[in-house]
FIKOLNU-590325 format. One line per 3 residues: number of its first residue (from 1); their letters; for each residue x, y, z of C-alpha. Coordinates in steps of 0.1 Angstrom, whole numbers, padded with zeros to 4 digits. Example, Ala and Ser with C-alpha at 12.3 -4.5 7.8 and 13.67 -1.06 7.14 Angstrom:
2
1	AS	0123/-0045/0078  0137/-0011/0071
end
This chain:
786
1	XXX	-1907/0360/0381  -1868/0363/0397  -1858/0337/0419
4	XXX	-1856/0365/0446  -1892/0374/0441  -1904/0337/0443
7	XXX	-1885/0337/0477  -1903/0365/0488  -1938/0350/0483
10	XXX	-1924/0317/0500  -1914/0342/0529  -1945/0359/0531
13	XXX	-1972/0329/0529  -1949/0314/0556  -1952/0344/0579
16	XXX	-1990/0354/0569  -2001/0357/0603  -1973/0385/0609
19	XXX	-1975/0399/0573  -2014/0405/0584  -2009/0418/0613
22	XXX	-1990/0449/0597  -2009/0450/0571  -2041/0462/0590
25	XXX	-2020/0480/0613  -2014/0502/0578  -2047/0500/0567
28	XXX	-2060/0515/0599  -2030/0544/0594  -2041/0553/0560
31	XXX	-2081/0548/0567  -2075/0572/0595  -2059/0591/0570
34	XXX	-2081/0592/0542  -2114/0590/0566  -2102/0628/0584
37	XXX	-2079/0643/0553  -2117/0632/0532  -2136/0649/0556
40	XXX	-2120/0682/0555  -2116/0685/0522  -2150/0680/0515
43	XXX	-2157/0705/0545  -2133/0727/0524  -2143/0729/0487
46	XXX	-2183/0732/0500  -2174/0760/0522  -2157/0777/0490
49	XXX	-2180/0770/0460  -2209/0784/0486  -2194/0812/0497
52	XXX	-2183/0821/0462  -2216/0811/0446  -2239/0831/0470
55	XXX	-2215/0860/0475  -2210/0853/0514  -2195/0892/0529
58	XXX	-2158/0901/0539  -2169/0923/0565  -2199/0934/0587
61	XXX	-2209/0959/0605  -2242/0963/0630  -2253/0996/0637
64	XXX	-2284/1011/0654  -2297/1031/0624  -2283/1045/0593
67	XXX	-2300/1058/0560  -2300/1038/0530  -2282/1069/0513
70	XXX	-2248/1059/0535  -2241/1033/0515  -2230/1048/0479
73	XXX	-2205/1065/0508  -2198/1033/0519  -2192/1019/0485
76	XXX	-2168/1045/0474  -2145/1038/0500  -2110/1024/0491
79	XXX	-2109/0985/0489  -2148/0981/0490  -2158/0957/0454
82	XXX	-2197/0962/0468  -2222/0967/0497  -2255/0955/0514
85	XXX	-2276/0973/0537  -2304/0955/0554  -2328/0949/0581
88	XXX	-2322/0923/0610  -2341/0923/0641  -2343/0892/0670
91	XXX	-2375/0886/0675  -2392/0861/0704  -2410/0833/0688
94	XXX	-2438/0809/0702  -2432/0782/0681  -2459/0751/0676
97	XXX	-2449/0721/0698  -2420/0741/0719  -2432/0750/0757
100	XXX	-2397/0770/0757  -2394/0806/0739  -2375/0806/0708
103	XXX	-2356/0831/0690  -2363/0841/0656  -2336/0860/0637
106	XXX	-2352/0881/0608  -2334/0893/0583  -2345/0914/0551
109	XXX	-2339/0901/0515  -2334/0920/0483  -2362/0940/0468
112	XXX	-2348/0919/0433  -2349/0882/0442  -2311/0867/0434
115	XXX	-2293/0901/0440  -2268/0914/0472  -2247/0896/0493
118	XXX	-2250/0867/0515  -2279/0850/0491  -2300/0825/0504
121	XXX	-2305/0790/0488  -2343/0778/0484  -2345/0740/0492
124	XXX	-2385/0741/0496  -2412/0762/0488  -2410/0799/0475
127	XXX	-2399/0836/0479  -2423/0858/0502  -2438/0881/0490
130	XXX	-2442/0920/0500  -2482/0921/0498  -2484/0926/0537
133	XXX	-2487/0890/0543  -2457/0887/0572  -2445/0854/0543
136	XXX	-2414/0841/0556  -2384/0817/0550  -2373/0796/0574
139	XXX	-2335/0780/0584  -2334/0742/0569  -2320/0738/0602
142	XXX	-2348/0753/0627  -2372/0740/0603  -2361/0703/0606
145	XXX	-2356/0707/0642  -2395/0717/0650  -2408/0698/0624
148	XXX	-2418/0729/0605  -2431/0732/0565  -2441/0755/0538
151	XXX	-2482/0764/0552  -2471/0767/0594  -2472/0792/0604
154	XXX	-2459/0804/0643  -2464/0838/0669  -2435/0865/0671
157	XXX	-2427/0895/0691  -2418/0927/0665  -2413/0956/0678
160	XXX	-2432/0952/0704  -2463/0935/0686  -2472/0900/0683
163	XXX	-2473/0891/0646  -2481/0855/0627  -2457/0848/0609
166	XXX	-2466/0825/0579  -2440/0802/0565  -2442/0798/0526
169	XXX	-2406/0780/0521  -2373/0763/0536  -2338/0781/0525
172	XXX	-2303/0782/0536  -2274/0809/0532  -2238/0811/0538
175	XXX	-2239/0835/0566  -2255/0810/0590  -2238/0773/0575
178	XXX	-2242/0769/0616  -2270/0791/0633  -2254/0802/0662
181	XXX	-2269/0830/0688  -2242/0852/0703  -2215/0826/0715
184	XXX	-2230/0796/0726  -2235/0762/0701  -2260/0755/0674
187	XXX	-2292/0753/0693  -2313/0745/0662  -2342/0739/0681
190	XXX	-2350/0773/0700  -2327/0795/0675  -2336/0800/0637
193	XXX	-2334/0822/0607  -2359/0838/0586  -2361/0858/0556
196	XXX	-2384/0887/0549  -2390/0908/0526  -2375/0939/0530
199	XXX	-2405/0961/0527  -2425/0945/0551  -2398/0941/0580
202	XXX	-2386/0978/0573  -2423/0986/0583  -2428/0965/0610
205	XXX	-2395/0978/0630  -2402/1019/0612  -2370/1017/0590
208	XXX	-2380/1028/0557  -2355/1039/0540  -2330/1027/0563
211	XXX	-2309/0997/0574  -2289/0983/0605  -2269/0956/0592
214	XXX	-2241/0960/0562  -2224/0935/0547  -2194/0943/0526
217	XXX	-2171/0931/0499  -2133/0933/0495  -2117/0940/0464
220	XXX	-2085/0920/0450  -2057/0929/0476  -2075/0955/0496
223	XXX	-2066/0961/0529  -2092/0946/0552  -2077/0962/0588
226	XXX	-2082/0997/0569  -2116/0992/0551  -2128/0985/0588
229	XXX	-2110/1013/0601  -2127/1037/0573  -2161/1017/0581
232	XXX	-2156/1025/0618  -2152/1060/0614  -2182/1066/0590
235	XXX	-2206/1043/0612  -2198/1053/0643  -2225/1084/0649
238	XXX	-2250/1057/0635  -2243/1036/0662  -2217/1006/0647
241	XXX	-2209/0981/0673  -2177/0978/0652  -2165/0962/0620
244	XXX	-2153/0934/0616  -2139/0907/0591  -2147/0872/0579
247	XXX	-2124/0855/0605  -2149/0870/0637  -2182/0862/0621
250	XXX	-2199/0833/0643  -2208/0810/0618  -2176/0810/0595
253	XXX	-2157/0810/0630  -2173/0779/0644  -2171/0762/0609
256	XXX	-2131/0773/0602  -2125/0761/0644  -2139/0722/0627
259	XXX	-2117/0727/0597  -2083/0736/0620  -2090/0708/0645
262	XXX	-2097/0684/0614  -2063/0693/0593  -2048/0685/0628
265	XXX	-2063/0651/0633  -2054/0640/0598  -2020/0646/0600
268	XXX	-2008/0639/0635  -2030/0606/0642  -2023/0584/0613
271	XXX	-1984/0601/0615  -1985/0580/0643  -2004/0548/0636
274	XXX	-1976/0544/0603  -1950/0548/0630  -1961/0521/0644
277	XXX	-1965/0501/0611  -1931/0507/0604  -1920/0498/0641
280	XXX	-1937/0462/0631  -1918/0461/0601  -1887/0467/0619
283	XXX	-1890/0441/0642  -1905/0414/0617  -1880/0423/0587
286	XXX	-1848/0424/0620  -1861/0388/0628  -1861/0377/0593
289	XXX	-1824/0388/0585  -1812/0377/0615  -1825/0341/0609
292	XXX	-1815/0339/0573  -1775/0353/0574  -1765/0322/0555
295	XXX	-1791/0327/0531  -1779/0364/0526  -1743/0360/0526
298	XXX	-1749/0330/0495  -1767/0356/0475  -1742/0381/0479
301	XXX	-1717/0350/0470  -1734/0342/0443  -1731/0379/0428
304	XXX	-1762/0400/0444  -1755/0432/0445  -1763/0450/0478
307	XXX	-1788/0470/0467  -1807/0439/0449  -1809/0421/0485
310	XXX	-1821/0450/0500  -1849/0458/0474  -1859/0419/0482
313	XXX	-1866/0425/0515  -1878/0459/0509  -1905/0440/0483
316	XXX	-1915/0419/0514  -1924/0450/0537  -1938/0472/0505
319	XXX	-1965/0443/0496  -1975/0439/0530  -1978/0476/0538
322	XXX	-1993/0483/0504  -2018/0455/0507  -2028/0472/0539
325	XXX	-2030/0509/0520  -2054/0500/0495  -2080/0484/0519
328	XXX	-2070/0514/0542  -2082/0537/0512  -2112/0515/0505
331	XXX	-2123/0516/0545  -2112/0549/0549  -2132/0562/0520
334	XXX	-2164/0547/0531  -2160/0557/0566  -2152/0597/0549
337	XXX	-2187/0590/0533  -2205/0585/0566  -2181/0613/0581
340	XXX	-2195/0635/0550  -2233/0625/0560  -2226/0632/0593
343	XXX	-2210/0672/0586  -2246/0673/0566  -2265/0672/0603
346	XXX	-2244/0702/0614  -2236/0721/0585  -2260/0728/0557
349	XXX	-2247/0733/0527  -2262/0735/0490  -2241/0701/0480
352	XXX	-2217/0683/0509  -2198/0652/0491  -2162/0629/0501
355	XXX	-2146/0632/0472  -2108/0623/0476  -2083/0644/0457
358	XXX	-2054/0631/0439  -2031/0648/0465  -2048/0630/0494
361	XXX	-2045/0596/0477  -2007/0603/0464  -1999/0614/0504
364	XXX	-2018/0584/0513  -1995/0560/0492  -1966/0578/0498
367	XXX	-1971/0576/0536  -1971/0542/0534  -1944/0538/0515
370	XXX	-1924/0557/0535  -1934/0537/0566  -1923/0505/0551
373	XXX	-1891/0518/0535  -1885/0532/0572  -1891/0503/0588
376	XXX	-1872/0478/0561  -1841/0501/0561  -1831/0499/0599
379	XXX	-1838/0461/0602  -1815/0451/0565  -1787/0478/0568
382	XXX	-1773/0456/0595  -1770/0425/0578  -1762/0444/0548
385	XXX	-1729/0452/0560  -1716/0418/0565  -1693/0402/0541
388	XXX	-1702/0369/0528  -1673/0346/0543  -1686/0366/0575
391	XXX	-1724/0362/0576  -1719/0326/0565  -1710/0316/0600
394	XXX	-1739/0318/0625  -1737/0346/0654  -1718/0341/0686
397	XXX	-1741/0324/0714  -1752/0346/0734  -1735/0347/0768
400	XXX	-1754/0336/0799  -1744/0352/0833  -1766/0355/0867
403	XXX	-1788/0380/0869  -1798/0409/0892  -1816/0388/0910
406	XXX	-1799/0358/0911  -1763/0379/0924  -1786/0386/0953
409	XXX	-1792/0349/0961  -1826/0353/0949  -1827/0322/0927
412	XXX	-1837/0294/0949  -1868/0314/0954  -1878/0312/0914
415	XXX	-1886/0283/0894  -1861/0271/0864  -1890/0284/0839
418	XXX	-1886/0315/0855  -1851/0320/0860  -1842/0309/0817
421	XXX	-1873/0335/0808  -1854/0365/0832  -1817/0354/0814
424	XXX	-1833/0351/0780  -1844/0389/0784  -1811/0400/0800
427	XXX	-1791/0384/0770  -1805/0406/0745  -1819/0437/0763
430	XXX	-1820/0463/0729  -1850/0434/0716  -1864/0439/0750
433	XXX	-1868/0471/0750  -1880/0477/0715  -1908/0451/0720
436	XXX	-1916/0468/0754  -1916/0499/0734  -1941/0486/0708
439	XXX	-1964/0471/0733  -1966/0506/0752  -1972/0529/0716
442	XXX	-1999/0508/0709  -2014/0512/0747  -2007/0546/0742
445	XXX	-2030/0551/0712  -2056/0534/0736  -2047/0561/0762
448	XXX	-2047/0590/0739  -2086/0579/0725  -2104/0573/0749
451	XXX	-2088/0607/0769  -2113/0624/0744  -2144/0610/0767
454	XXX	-2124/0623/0797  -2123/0658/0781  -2156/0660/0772
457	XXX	-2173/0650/0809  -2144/0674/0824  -2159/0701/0800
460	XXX	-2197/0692/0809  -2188/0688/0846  -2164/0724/0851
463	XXX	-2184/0747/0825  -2221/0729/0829  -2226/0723/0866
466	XXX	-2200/0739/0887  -2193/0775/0873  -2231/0777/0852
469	XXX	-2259/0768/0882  -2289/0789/0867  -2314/0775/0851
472	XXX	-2326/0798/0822  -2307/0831/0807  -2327/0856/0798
475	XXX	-2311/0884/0775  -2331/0918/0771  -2333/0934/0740
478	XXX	-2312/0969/0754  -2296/0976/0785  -2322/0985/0813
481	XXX	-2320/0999/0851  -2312/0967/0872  -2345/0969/0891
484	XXX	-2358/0962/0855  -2336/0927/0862  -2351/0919/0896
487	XXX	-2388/0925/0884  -2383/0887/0870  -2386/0878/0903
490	XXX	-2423/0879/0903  -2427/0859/0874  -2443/0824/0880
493	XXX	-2417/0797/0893  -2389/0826/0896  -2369/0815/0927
496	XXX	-2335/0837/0924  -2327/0869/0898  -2289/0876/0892
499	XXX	-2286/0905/0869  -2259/0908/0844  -2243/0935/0823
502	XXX	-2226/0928/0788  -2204/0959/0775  -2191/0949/0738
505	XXX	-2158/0962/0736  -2124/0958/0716  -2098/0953/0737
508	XXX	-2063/0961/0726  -2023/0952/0738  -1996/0960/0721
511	XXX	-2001/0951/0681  -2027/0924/0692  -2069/0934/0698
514	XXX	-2094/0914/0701  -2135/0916/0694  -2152/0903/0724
517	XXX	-2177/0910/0757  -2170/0925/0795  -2194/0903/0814
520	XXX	-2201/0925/0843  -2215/0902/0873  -2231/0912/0909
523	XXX	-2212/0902/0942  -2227/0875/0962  -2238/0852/0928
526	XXX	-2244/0818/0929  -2255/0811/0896  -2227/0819/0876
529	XXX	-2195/0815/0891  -2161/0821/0880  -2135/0799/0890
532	XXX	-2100/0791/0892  -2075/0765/0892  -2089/0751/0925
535	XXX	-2120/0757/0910  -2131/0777/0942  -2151/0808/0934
538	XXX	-2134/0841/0921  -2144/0873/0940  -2147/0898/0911
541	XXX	-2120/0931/0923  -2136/0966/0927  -2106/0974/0898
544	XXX	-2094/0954/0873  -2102/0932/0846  -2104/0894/0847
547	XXX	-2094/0875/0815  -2104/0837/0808  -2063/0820/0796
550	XXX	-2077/0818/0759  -2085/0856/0756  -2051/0863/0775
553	XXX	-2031/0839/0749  -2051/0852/0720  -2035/0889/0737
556	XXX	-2007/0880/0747  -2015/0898/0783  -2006/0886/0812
559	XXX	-2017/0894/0850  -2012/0929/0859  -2009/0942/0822
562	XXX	-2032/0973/0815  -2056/0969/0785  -2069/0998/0762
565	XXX	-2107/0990/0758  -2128/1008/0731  -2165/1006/0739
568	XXX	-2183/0998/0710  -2216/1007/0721  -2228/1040/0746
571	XXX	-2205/1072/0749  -2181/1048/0727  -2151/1060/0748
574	XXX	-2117/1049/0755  -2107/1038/0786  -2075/1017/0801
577	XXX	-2081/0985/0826  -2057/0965/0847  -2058/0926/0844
580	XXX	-2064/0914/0879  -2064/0879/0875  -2068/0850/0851
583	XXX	-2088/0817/0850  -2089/0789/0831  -2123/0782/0813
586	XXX	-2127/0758/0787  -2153/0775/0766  -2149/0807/0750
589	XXX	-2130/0836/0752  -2147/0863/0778  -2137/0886/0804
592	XXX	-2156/0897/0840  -2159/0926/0862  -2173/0936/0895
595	XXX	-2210/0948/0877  -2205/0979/0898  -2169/0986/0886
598	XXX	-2177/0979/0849  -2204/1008/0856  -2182/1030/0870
601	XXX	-2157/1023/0846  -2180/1032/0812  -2190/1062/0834
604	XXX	-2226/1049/0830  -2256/1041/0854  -2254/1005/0873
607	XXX	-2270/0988/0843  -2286/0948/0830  -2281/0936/0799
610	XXX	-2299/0903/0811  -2302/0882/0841  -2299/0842/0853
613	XXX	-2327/0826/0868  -2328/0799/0889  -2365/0782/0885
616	XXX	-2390/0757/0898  -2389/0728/0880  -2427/0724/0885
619	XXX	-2437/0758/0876  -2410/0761/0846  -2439/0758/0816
622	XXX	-2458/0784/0833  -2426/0806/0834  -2419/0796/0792
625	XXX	-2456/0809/0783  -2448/0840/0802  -2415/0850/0787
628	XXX	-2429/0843/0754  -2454/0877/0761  -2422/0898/0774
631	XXX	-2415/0923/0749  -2387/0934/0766  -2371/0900/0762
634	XXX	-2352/0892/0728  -2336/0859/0742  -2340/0829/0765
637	XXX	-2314/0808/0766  -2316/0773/0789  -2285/0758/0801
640	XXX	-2292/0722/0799  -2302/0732/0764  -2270/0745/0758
643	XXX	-2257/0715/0768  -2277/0695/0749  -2270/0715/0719
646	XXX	-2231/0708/0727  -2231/0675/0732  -2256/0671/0696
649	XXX	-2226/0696/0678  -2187/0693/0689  -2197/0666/0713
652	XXX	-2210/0642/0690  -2184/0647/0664  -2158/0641/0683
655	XXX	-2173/0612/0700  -2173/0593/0667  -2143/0601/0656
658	XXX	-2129/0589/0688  -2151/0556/0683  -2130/0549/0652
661	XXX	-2098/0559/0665  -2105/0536/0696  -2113/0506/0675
664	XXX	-2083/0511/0654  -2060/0516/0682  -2075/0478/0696
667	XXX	-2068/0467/0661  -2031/0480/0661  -2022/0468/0704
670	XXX	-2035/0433/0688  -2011/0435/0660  -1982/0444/0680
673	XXX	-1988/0423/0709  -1992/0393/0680  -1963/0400/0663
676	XXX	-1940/0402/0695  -1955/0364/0704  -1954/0352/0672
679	XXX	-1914/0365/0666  -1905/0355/0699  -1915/0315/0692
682	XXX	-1899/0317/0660  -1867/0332/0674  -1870/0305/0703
685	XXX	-1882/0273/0681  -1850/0255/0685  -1845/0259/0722
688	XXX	-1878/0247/0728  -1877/0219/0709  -1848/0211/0726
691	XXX	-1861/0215/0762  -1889/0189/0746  -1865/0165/0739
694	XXX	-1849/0170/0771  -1881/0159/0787  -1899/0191/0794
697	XXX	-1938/0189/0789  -1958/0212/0762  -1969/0229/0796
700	XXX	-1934/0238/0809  -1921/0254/0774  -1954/0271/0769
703	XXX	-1950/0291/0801  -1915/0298/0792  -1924/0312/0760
706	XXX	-1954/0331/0772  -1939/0342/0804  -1916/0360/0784
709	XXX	-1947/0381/0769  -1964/0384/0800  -1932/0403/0821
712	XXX	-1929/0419/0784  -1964/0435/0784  -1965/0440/0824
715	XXX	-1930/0461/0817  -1949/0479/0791  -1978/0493/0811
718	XXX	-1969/0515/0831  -1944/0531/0804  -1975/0530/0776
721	XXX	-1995/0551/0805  -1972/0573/0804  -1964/0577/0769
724	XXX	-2001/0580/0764  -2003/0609/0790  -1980/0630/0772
727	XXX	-1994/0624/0737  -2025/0631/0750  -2014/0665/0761
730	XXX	-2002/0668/0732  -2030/0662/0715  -2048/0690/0736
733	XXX	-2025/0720/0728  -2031/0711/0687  -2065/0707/0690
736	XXX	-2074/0733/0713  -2091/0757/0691  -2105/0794/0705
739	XXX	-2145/0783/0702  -2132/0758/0733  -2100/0746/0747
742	XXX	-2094/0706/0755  -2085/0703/0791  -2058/0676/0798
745	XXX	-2077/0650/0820  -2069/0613/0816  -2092/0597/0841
748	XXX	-2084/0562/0859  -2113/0541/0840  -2091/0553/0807
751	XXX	-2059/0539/0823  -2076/0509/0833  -2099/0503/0797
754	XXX	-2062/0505/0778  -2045/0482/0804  -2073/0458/0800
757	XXX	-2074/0459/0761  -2035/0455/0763  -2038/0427/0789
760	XXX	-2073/0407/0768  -2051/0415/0736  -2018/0398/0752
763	XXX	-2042/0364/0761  -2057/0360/0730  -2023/0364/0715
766	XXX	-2008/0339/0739  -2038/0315/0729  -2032/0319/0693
769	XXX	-1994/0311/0699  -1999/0280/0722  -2015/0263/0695
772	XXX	-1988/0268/0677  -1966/0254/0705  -1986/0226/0707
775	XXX	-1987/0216/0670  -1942/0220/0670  -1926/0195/0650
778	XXX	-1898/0189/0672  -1877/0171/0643  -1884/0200/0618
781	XXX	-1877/0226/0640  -1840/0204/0648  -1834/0199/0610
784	XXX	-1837/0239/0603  -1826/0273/0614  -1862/0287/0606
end
């Protein structure tokens, strides 16, 4: 081992408390790192081997009825590798144990078991079987939520007839990874899947011969905007609702909006945990040089090269930044394992394992690597640069001079504690102001992890209970005459009906067309409100079209733009709409009209698709057996449910992660409020010593030195709120995805959590130093420059 190595380890068991510090600092970076980059990777190569495996479609198309004799027309179009026609119908469930209605999702399988697209996985049980049994399969997910197994069996609405189902086995399948009805959240509890054989269902719902649901495959390189075109045209005197690819389906959609906001989080959060790493290193490595000039310029004397001092010092900060890497990996790979278990609740998958790839450990490395090299470079270029003769002498003293305060004849008013801590940080104001800067990036990761929380209760409290007041949704299974709608009224615990029209339409501006739904609404509502900024109730125009701000982005319309709309369901005409206004809603991506416009404008009777119900709370079981006899219904939809089903799906998710990101963010304002003490009584050994000799007590030096920190940390909290705001809304335009968007809203308890953490972290700090203090060695410190 060189002589400079040996120095090194001297070095670095002398400053182990500081050398710690940064290291877990960098582990939390790179466990960060590894815990989110694991995650969705894992996410990634399961969603690929299933789609591939069990032949998950390119494109669907619903339509209303078509022969099964379309599809070798449908197969022979340009770009199309293969296609599936089959039976799907919603169906109303009375499921054992569940006082609410459920919705059951039936869809046909394959005359030959392990043929077509879009193949389901058994994990219990076995196929049914067409022998006029009503056999199903049943969604791993809706089975585990009702506590459902091969042998139950449960009531459903086909068609108009009540039929028991019987279940014979458990399965999953690529086209629902996340059951999701229309565009709400997973509600696994009152929405499920279930296979059937084709035979049967085709009977049950009189569609021999026929089908109503097609999934198709691209060839290599086809053109998927013009095998939806052709599609369209074919379909559309069968009644398509419109093609459309991969990227719109609900499930894949949800699942790829997880995967976006995960690539984000893995790359922008522990960018900025290694920042701060190397911002520690800085300062240490700075403090280091700056104490041992002589040292330096006597190596260089002695016939060190430049480059061999720098790689010295650039040893020191790669061990302690490496050390901190590879418990990183280790923490962040068992925390990707509990990540991966957790992704198993929400998404169900064949196989769902962490298993780190060689690029996420090489980025891992080199991250770090980077950060220290960073961080080593600024602090040793300066020293670097000195000739020997020069850096042999010590620096100039630093020149004292009255301050601000004291040119204002301020002085007699502050202690002589006070007035040497308030020169002592005038002297040197760039050290100052980089440890003020390092106390307020760590508050700001404090700010910026909790302001999650704040999101989420902004999201529950704008979407949940001010603009969505009704109790229940009930969906019908076509559109009816509105007096259809306010027949609910008589149902048991019924206390207000608001019908509601849903149009499906593609809406088009300039290059730029969107998939999505015309909510049509009735003047006077009070269960469903639209609102906007103010959040003060929207009154829906006689003309014109109101967008939410995702849908108007996603368009790139703005207010007073006019919209082509092609109806995808009635006449299936054409028509052109003005935007009247938009508002900002955090879910989704919708659109609303007067009901009585959107009428008017389809050139079509006044018309429900569905209504909100605002119930008795005491009466609301009698209400649930009801709508489970309503053939008309196909789905019932409860909003604290939905909420429920949120919270349980995005809401939990991102709650833990933020858990994590919290506790690491406590870790790293510890590190950097340590390492600022810590440096500071090293830098300000000899003067205290000296101030001890000169007959100051332990006391009186100790408040000097920590009164230093304290106006320190106090300078840094209102700038580390601030920096915390603005990465915070940062954070919400990058992970604002089109499923929901992250509204900005840092609350006061955040602000105050952060200052608190900043301000507990800061005492224990100061505790840890005045030990230190009071174990100085005044004739040590005297004989020494360290």
């Amino acid at each position: 081992m060189s002589s400079l190595d040996l120095k090194m380890l001297r070095d670095l068991w002398r400053m182990r408390s500081q050398a710690l510090a940064i290291a877990l600092v960098a582990m939390c970076g790179i466990a960060t790192f590894v815990t989110m980059r694991g995650g969705y990777e894992a996410l990634l190569a399961a969603q690929s081997a299933y789609y591939e495996h069990y032949r998950f479609a390119d494109v669907f198309v619903n339509v209303k009825r078509a022969p099964l004799s379309l599809l070798e027309r449908v197969r022979a179009i340009p770009g199309i590798n293969d296609a599936d026609g089959r039976v799907v119908f919603d169906a109303s469930l009375d499921v054992p144990g569940l006082d609410e209605p459920a919705t059951g999702r039936l869809v046909s399988l394959p005359l030959q078991p392990g043929t077509g697209l879009n193949r389901v996985h058994l994990r219990a049980g076995r196929l049914p079987q067409a022998e006029g049994r009503r056999e199903v399969l049943v969604s791993e997910a809706f089975a585990q939520a009702n506590n459902l197994k091969p042998g139950d069996s449960l009531a459903a609405i086909i068609n108009g007839r009540k039929e028991r189902l019987r279940m014979v086995g458990i399965a999953i399948s690529p086209e629902y990874v996340a059951e999701i009805n229309g565009n709400s959240f997973p509600d696994n509890r009152r929405f499920g899947v279930m296979w059937m054989a084709r035979d049967e269902l085709a009977a049950a719902l009189d569609m021999r011969d026929a089908f109503n649901d097609l999934s198709v495959t691209l060839a290599p390189h086809a053109s998927e905007k013009q095998v939806i075109e052709k599609l369209d045209a074919l379909l559309g005197t069968y009644g398509s609702l419109g093609a459309y690819g991969r990227e719109d389906h609900v499930s894949h959609h949800f699942l790829d909006n997880e995967l976006a906001s995960n690539k984000v989080s893995s790359s922008i959060i522990p960018a900025i945990f290694l920042g701060v790493a190397a911002f520690l290193i800085h300062n240490v490595l700075l403090r280091i040089t700056a104490l041992q000039r002589a040292q330096i310029a006597l190596l260089k004397s002695f016939g060190y090269s430049d480059a061999a001092v720098g790689m010295h010092y650039l040893k020191f900060s790669l061990l302690t930044v490496m050390t901190g890497a590879l418990a990183g990996i280790g923490l962040g790979s068992w925390l990707g394992n509990g990540l991966a278990v957790l992704y198993a609740r929400f998404y169900h998958f064949p196989e769902l394992e962490l298993k780190l790839s060689a690029f996420s450990m090489l980025v891992s490395l080199l991250a770090a690597v980077a950060a220290a090299s960073v961080g080593a470079a600024f602090a040793v270029r300066r020293v670097l640069a000195l000739a020997p003769a020069e850096a042999m002498r010590p620096e100039a003293p630093a020149h004292f001079k009255p301050g601000p305060l004291e040119r204002l004849g301020l002085q007699r008013f502050m202690p002589l504690s006070l007035r040497m801590v308030l020169r002592n940080l005038e002297r040197n104001p760039a050290k100052s102001l980089l440890s003020i800067l390092g106390l307020a990036l760590a508050m700001s990761l404090l700010v910026s992890g909790q302001y999650t929380f704040d999101a989420l209760n902004e999201i529950i409290r704008l979407q949940f209970r001010t603009a969505q007041r009704d109790d229940v949704t009930v969906a019908f299974n076509e559109r009816r005459d509105v007096s259809v709608a306010h027949n609910l009224a008589s149902l048991p615990g019924v206390l207000r009906v608001e019908p509601f029209d849903s149009v499906l339409v593609r809406m088009r501006f300039g290059h730029r067309s969107k998939k999505t739904i015309v909510n049509g609404l009735a003047p006077g509502r009070e269960l469903r409100m639209v609102l906007d900024e103010r959040e003060r109730p929207v009154e829906l125009p006689q003309e014109g079209l109101v967008l939410t701000k995702m849908l108007a982005q996603i368009l790139d319309a703005h207010t007073g733009d006019v919209l082509t709309l092609e109806l995808l369901q009635g006449q299936r005409q054409t028509v052109r709409v003005r935007v009247a206004s938009i508002v900002d809603e955090p879910i989704g991506t919708f659109s609303y009209m007067d009901r009585a416009a959107l009428a008017h404008l389809i050139a079509e009777p006044d018309s429900a698709s569905g209504a909100f119900l605002a119930i008795d709370p005491q009466r609301q079981a009698e209400l649930y057996r009801t709508l489970k006899t309503v053939p008309a219904i196909r789905s019932v939809t409860l909003r604290e449910a939905t909420l429920q089903s949120f919270l349980s799906t995005v809401a939990e998710n991102m709650k833990i992660n933020t858990f994590v990101l919290v506790a690491f963010a406590c870790v790293i304002a510890m590190g950097v409020v340590y390492n600022s003490a810590r440096i500071a009584l090293s830098e300000h050994a000899i003067e205290l010593a000296s101030l001890r000799i000169l007959g100051f007590t332990r006391a009186e030096v100790g408040r000097m030195l920590l009164g230093e920190q304290s106006l320190l940390t106090l300078a840094a909290i209102p700038l580390g709120c601030a920096l915390g705001y603005g990465l915070s809304a940062w954070l919400s335009v990058l992970l604002s995805q089109e499923l929901f968007r992250i509204p900005l809203v840092v609350s006061s308890r955040t602000f105050l959590i952060s200052i608190a953490v900043v301000l507990a972290s800061a005492t224990l700090s100061g505790l840890l130093v005045w030990r230190k203090v009071k174990k100085l060695d005044l004739i040590e410190v005297l004989k020494t420059r360290e």
